[in-house]
C-alpha positions in Angstrom: -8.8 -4.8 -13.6 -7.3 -3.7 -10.3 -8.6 -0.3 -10.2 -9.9 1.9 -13.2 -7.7 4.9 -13.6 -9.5 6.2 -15.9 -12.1 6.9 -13.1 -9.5 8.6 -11.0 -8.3 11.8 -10.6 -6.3 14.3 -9.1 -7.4 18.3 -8.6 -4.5 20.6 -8.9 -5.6 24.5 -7.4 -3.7 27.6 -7.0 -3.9 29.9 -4.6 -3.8 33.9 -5.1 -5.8 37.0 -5.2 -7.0 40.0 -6.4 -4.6 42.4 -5.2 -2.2 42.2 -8.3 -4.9 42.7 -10.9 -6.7 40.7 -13.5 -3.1 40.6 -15.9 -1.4 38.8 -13.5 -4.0 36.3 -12.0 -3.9 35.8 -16.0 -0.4 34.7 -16.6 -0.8 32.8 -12.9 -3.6 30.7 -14.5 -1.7 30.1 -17.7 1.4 28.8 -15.6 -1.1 26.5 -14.0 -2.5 24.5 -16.7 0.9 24.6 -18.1 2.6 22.5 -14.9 -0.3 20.4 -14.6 0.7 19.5 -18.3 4.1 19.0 -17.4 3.1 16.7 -14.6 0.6 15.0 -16.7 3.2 14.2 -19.3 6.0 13.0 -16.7 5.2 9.6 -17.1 5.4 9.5 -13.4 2.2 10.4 -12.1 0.0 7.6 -12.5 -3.4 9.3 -12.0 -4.3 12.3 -14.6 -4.2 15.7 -12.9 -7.2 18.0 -13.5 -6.4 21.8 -13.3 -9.0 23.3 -11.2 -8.3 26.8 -12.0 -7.4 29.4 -9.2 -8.4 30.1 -5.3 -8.5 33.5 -4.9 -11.9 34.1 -2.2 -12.6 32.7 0.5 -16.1 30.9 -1.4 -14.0 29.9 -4.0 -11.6 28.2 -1.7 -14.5 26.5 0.4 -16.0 25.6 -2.8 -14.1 23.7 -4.6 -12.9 21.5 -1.8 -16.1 21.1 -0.9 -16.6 20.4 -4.6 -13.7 17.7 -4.1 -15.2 16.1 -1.1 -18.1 14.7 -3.0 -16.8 14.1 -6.5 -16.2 10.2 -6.1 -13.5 10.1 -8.8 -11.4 13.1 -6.8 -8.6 11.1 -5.1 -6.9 14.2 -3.4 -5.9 17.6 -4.1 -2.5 19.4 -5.1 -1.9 22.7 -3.8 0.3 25.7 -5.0 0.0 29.3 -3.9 1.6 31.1 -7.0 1.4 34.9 -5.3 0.4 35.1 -2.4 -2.7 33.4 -1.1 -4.0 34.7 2.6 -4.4 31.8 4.4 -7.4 32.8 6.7 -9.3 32.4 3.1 -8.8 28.4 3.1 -9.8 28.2 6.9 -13.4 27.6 6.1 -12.3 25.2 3.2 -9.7 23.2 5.1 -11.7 22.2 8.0 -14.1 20.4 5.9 -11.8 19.0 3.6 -11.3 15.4 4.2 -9.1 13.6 1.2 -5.4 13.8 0.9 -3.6 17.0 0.8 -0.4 17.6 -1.0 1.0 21.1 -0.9 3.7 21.7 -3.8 5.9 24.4 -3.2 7.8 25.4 -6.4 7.5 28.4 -8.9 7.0 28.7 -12.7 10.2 29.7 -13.5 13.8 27.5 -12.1 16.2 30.5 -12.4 16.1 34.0 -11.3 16.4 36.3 -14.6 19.2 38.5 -12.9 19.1 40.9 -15.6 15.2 41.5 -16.2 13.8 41.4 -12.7 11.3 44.1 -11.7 8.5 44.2 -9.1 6.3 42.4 -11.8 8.0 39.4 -11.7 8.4 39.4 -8.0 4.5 40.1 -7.2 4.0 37.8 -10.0 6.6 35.2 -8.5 5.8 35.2 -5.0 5.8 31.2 -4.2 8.6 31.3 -1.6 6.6 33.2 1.0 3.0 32.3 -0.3 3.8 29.1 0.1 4.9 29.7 3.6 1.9 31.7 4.4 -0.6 28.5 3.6 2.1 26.1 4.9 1.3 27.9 8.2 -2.3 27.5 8.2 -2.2 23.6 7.7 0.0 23.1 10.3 -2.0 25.3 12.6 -5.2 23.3 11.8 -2.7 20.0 12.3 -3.6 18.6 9.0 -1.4 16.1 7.9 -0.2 16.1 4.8 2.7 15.5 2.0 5.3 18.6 1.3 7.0 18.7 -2.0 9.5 21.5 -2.6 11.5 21.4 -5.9 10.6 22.8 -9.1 8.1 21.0 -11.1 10.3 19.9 -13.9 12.9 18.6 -11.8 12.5 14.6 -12.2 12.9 14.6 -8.3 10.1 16.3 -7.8 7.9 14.9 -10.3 9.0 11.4 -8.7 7.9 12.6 -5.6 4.3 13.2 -6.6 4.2 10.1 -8.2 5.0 8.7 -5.2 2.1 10.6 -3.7 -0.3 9.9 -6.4 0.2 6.1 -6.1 -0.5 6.5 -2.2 -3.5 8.6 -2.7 -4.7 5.7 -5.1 -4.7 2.9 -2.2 -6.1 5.1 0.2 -8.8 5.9 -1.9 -9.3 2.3 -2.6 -9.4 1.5 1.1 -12.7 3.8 1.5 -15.8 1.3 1.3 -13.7 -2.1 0.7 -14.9 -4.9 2.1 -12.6 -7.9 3.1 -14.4 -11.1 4.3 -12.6 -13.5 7.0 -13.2 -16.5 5.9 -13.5 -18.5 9.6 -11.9 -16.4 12.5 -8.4 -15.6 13.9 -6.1 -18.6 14.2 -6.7 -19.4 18.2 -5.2 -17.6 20.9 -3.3 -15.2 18.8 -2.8 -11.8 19.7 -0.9 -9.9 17.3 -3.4 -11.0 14.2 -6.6 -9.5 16.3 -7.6 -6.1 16.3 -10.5 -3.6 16.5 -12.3 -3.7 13.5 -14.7 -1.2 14.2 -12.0 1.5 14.8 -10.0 0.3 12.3 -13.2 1.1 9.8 -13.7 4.5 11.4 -10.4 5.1 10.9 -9.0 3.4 7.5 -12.7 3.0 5.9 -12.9 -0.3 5.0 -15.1 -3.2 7.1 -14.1 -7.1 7.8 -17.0 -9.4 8.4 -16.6 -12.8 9.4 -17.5 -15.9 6.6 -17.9 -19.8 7.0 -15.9 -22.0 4.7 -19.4 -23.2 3.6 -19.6 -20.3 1.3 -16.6 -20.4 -0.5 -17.8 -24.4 -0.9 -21.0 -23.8 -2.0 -19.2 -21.9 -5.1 -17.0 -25.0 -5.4 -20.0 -27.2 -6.0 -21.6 -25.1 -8.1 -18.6 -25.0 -10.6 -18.8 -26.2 -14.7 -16.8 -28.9 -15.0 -15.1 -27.3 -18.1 -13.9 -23.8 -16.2 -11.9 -26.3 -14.1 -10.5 -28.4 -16.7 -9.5 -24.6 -18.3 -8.0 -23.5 -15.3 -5.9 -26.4 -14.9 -4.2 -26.1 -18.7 -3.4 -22.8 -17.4 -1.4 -24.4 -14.8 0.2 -26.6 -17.1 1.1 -23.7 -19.3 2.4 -21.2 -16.5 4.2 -22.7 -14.2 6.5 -26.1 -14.1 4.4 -29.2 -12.7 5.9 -31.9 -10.9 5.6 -35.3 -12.3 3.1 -36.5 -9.8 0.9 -33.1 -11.0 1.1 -34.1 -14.8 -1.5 -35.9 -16.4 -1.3 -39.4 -15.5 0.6 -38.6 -12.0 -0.5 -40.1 -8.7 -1.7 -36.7 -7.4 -3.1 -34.9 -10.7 -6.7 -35.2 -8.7 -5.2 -32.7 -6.3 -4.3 -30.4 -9.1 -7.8 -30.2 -10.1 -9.3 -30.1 -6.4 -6.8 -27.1 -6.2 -8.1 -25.7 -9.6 -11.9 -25.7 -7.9 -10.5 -24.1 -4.8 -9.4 -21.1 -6.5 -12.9 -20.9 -8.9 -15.0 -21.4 -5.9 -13.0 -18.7 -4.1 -12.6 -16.1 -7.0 -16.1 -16.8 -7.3 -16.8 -16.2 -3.8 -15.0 -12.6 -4.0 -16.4 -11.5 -6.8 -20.3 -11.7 -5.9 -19.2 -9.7 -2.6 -17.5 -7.6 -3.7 -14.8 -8.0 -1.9 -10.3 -6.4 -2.6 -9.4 -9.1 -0.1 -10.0 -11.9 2.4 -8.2 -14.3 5.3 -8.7 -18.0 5.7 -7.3 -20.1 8.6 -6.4 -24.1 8.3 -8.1 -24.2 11.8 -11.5 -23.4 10.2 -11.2 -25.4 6.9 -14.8 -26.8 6.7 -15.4 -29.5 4.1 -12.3 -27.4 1.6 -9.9 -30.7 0.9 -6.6 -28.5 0.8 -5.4 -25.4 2.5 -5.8 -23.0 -0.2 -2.4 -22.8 -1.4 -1.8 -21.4 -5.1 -5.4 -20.2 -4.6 -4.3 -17.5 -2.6 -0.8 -17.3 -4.5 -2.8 -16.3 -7.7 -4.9 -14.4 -6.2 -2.8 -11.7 -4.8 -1.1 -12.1 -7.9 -4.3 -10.8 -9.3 -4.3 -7.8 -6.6 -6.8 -9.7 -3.8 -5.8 -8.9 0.0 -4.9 -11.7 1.9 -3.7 -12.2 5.5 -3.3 -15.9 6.9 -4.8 -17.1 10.0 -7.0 -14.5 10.1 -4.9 -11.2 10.0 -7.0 -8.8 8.5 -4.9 -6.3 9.1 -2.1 -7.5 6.2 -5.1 -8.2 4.2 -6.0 -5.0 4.2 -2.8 -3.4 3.4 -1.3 -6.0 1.3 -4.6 -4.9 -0.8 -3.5 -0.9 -1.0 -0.3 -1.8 -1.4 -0.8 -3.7 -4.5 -2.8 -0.7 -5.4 0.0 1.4 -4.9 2.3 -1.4 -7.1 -0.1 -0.7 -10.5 2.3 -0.2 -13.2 5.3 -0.5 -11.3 8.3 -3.1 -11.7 8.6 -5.6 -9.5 6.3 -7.2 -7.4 4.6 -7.2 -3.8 3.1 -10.1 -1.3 2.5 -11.3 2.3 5.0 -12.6 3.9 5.9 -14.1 7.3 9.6 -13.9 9.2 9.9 -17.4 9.5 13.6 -18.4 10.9 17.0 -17.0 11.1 20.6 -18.0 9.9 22.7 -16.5 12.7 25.7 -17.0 10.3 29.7 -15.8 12.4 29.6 -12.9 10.0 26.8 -12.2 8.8 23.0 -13.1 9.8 19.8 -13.3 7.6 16.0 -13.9 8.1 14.4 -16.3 6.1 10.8 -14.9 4.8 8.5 -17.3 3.8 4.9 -19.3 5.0 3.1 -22.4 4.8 2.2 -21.5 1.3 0.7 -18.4 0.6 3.7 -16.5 -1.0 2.7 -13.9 -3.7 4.5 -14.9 -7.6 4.7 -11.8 -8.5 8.4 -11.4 -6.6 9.7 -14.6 -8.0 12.9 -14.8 -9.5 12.0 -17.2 -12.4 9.5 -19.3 -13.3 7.6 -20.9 -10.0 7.0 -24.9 -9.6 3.8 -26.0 -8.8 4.4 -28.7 -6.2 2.6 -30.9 -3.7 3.7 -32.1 -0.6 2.4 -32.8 3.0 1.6 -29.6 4.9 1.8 -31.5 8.3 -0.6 -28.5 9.8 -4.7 -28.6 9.7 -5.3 -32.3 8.9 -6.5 -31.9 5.5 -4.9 -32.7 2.0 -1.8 -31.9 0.6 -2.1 -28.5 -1.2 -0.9 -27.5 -3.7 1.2 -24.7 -3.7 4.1 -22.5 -5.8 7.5 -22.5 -5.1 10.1 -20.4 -5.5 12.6 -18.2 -4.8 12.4 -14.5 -4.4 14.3 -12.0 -6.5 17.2 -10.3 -5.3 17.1 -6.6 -4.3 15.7 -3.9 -1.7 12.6 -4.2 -0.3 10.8 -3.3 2.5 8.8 -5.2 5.0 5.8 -3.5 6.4 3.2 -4.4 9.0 -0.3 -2.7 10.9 -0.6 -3.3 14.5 -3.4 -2.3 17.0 -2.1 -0.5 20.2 -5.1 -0.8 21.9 -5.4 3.4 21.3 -3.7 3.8 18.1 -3.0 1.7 15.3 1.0 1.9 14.2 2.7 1.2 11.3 6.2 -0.5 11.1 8.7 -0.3 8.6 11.7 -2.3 8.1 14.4 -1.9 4.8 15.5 -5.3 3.8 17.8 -6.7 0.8 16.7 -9.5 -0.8 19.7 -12.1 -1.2 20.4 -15.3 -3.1 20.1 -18.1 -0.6 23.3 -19.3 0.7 22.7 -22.8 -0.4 19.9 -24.9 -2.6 16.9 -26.0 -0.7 15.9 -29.4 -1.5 13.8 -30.2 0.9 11.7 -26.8 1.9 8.7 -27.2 -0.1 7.6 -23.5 0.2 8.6 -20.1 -2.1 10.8 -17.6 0.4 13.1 -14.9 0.3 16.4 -14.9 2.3 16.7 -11.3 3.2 19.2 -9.3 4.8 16.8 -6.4 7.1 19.1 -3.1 7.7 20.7 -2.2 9.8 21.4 -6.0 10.7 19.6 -9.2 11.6 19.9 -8.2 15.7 19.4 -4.4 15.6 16.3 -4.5 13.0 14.7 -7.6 15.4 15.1 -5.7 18.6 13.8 -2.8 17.1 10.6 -4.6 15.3 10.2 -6.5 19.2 10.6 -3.5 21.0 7.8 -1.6 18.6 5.1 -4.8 18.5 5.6 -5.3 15.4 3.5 -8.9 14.0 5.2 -11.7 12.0 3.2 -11.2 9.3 4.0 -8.2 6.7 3.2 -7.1 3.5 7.0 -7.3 1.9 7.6 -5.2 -1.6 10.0 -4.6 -3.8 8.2 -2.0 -5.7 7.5 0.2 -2.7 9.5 2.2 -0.9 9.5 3.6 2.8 8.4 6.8 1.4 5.2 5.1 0.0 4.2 4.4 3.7 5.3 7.2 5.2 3.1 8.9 3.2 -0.2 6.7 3.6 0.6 6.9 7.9 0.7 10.6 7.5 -2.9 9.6 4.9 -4.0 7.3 7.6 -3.0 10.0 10.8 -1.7 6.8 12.3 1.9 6.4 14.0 5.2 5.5 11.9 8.2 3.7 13.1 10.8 2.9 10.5 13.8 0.5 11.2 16.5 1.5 8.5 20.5 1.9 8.4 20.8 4.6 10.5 18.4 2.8 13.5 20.3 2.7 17.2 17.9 0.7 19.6 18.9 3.7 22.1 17.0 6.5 20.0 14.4 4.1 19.0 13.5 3.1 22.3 13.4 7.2 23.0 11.0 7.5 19.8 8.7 4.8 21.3 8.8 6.7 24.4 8.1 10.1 23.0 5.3 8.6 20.8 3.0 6.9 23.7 2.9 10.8 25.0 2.5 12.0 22.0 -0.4 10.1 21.1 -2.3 9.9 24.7 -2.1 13.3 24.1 -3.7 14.3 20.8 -4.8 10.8 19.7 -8.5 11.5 19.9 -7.7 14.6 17.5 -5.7 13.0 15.0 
């Protein structure tokens, strides 16, 4: 299993006080438990939301965050100030608070009863300023967090919190991961390096460094018969090449493959670990490049990030966190080359081999053919083509004082023609505003070749874990102009010399 939900949870707590009198703080605690009901009932919020019951003291309010702090299964907390809720109260709790904060600002009731109103229902009904009243304290004490404003049966803003929910869900997973980088960063690479002991104060997770050696000791220590198992399942998922079916000239490389895969699942596992890298300059004594190795794995929710980029690893990880549940799949993925067409230009996603099934369009091939790269055996490897629709590309670079996060909206397309001869899945996409704009945008920003590319997340899923994270956000979408990003870019490096060290 991925994650446990059942071992999740959300805190919901509402903000008021005394000053109305034990009645109302009554009927403000029986609207609570009934939209945390609502919410819980959606369908859209994937983690169950536990009502907490009311804030109405200062020790109640530094309480039960403090209370949410250490419960391990708390993933973040949801508040609402029903009446209103002095905000100098949740000073003492908000400054020790350290999980994700998402402030909904709605009221019990949708309409305005125009014909029944009285001063009970308006000190009873008092979101629209209480909410404004804590609104100002968070944003004083430059907490960042996600603002919902709707009313909580509206499907928009239960979609939002789902949203939210899903987010909290990967962060929380990030805290205490452990990815292993199975040799080191493919040589002389920049963009795939990184600081990895920031990038652990800040994120939580840690990357250590492996030898091949490990994952081959697993390999050797393998039952003959979990292989032969492993292999039927190949036969019965995916559609073999002749040289892969029993009798073929390479069916020895099916199996090799097979072990690859046990002896790195195997690996993983005794770690502990959501994710890992490999690179084909480090191979060891492995015969292949793990090819659908990796492809299942991710397909299985592992992190991966090829040639040593920890950094995709890591979020392709929380963002297949984020994916639980959800339609339509998630992977790593590498701009590879362009079709600068008279009209119209697309960008060719793909890699060596390492392309997650899970946003196929039909039924991958498993296929073997010459890599040409790392002097090892042909691997074996899934092939396909991605399914058409939006997606987004996403990608986690180091600045050197700031880890940013880059965003680019894409459309999947149908490739323009068959591909006989490219051996590798892909996805031909069509990145907004065009081809020219989004790649002097993502060039201009630093943005990496490698990306975690979904089609089950949205740009509002990251924007939300950057603002989790406190770490910069640059999206490339329709409406990008390389005039007012390059402004952005600019306004950003002052930005962040400036208050980096207290983000």
């Amino acid at each position: 299993m991925l994650v446990n939900l059942d071992t999740k949870k959300i805190w919901f707590i509402t903000g008021s006080q005394h000053l109305y009198g034990e009645e109302t703080l009554k009927q403000v605690k029986e609207h609570s438990a009934e939209i945390v009901k609502g919410f819980n009932n959606s369908g859209k919020v994937v983690v169950e939301i536990l009502d907490k019951g009311l804030a109405t003291t200062t020790a109640e309010v530094t309480k039960l965050l403090s209370d949410a702090n250490n419960d391990p299964q708390c993933i973040g907390v949801v508040a609402w100030m029903h009446t209103f809720s002095p905000a100098k109260m949740w000073i003492n709790g908000l400054t020790q608070y350290k999980k994700p904060l998402c402030h909904l600002h709605t009221q019990f009731n949708a309409e305005i009863p125009w014909d029944s109103i009285d001063m009970d229902f308006m000190n009873l009904n008092q979101s629209a300023h209480g909410d404004r009243e804590f609104g100002h304290m968070v944003t004083r004490l430059r907490i960042k967090r996600k603002v919902i404003a709707g009313h909580w049966k509206s499907e928009k803003v239960q979609e939002k919190l789902g949203v939210w929910s899903r987010v909290a869900l990967g962060w929380d997973d990030w805290q205490g991961a452990k990815f292993a980088r199975i040799g080191d960063n493919m040589r002389e690479v920049a963009v795939t390096e990184g600081d990895k002991v920031e990038a652990q104060v800040r994120f939580g997770f840690s990357v250590n460094g492996y030898d091949s050696s490990d994952v081959v000791n697993e390999i050797k220590a393998l039952e003959p018969t979990k292989v032969e198992a492993l292999v039927k399942e190949y036969e019965s998922s995916y559609n073999l090449m002749p040289s892969l079916l029993e009798g073929g000239e390479k069916r020895e490389s099916l199996y090799e493959a097979a072990r690859i895969e046990l002896g790195l699942r195997a690996f993983l596992e005794k770690g502990g670990f959501k994710g890992y890298t490999d690179t084909f300059e480090n191979l060891g004594e492995l015969r292949q490049l793990p090819g659908i190795a990796s492809q299942r794995l991710m397909a299985d929710g592992y992190g991966f990030g090829a040639e040593g980029d920890w950094k995709t690893a890591a979020l392709l990880r929380a963002s297949k966190v984020m994916n639980i549940g959800l339609e339509k799949g998630t992977s790593f993925m590498e701009d590879y080359t362009y079709h600068f067409g008279a009209e119209k230009s697309y960008n060719l996603g793909s890699h060596m081999l390492e392309i997650c099934p899970t946003i196929a369009d039909d039924k991958p091939s498993c296929e073997i053919h010459p890599l040409g790269i790392g002097g090892k055996e042909d691997p074996v490897r899934l092939v396909f083509n991605g399914a058409k629709g939006p997606a987004i590309n996403t990608t986690l670079v180091d600045m050197g004082n700031r880890f940013r996060m880059i965003v680019n909206e894409v459309e999947a397309v149908e490739p323009l023609a068959d591909l006989p001869k490219l051996p590798v899945a892909r996805v031909l996409q069509d990145p907004k505003p065009n081809l020219e704009i989004s790649t002097e945008a993502w060039i201009l920003a630093g943005g990496a070749h490698h990306t975690v590319y979904s089609q089950a997340l949205t740009t509002e899923y990251m924007e939300d874990f950057a603002e989790m994270a406190g770490i910069e956000l640059l999206v490339i979408d329709a409406d990008t102009n390389i005039r007012e990003f390059k402004d952005k870019l600019n306004s950003n490096e002052v930005y962040y010399h400036l208050f980096s060290n207290k983000l």
